[in-house]
C-alpha positions as CSV (number, residue, x, y, z in Angstrom):
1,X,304.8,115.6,-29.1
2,X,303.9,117.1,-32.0
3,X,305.3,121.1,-33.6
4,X,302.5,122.9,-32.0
5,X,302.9,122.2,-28.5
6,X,299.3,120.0,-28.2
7,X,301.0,116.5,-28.9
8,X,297.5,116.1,-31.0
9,X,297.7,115.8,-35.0
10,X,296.7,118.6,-36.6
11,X,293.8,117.3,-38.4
12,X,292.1,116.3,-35.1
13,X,292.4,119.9,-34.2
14,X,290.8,120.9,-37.8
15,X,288.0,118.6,-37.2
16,X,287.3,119.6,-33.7
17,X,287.2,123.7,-34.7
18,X,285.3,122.9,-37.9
19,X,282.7,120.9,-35.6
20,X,282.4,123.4,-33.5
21,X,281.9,126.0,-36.3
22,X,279.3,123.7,-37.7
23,X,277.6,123.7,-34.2
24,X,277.7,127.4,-34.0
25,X,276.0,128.0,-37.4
26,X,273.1,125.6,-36.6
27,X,272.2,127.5,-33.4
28,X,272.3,130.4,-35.5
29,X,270.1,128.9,-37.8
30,X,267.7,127.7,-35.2
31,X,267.3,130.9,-34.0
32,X,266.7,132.8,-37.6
33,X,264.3,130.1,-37.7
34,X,262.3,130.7,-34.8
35,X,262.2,134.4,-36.0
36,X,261.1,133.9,-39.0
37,X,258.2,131.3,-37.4
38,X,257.1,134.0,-34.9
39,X,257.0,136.6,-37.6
40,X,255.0,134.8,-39.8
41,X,252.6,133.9,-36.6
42,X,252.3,137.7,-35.7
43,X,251.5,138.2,-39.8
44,X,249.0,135.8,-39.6
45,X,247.2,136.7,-36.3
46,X,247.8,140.7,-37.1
47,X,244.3,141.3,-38.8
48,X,243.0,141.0,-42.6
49,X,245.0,140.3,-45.0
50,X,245.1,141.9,-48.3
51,X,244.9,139.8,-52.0
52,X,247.8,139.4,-53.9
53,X,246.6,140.9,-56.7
54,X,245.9,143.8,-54.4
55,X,250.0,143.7,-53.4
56,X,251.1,143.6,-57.1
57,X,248.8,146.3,-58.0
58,X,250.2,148.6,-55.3
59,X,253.7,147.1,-56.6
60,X,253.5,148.2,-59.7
61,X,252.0,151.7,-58.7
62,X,254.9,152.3,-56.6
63,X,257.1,151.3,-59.5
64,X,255.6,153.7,-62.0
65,X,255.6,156.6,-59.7
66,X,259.7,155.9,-59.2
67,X,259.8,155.7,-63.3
68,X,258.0,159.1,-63.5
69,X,259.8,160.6,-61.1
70,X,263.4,159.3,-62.4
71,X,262.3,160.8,-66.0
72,X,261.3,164.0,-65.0
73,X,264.7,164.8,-63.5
């Protein structure tokens, strides 16, 4: 019997936690995923879309209005 009481080797007890932290972060990845797929669904199906352009222009409006503000301090 091994030190710690198992009478397994060490190593086997590495692998077996490490596999089983490895199984833990693909569920967790699976269900980010899944999110991620149903919010880009709801995006999709929400109503009309706006241009990109549109989106950087309203970026970059924001942006200058933050600028302005931060210099008149």
């Amino acid at each position: 019997m091994k030190a710690d009481g198992t009478g397994r080797r060490p190593y086997r007890r590495s692998a077996s936690d490490s596999l089983g932290l490895a199984k833990e972060l693909e569920a967790t990845r699976q269900v980010r995923l899944h999110a991620l797929r149903a919010e880009i669904e709801h995006g999709a199906t929400s109503g009309p879309g706006i241009s990109g352009d549109q989106v950087f222009a309203n970026a970059r409006k924001c942006i200058a209005g933050i600028a302005a503000g931060a210099t008149n301090s």
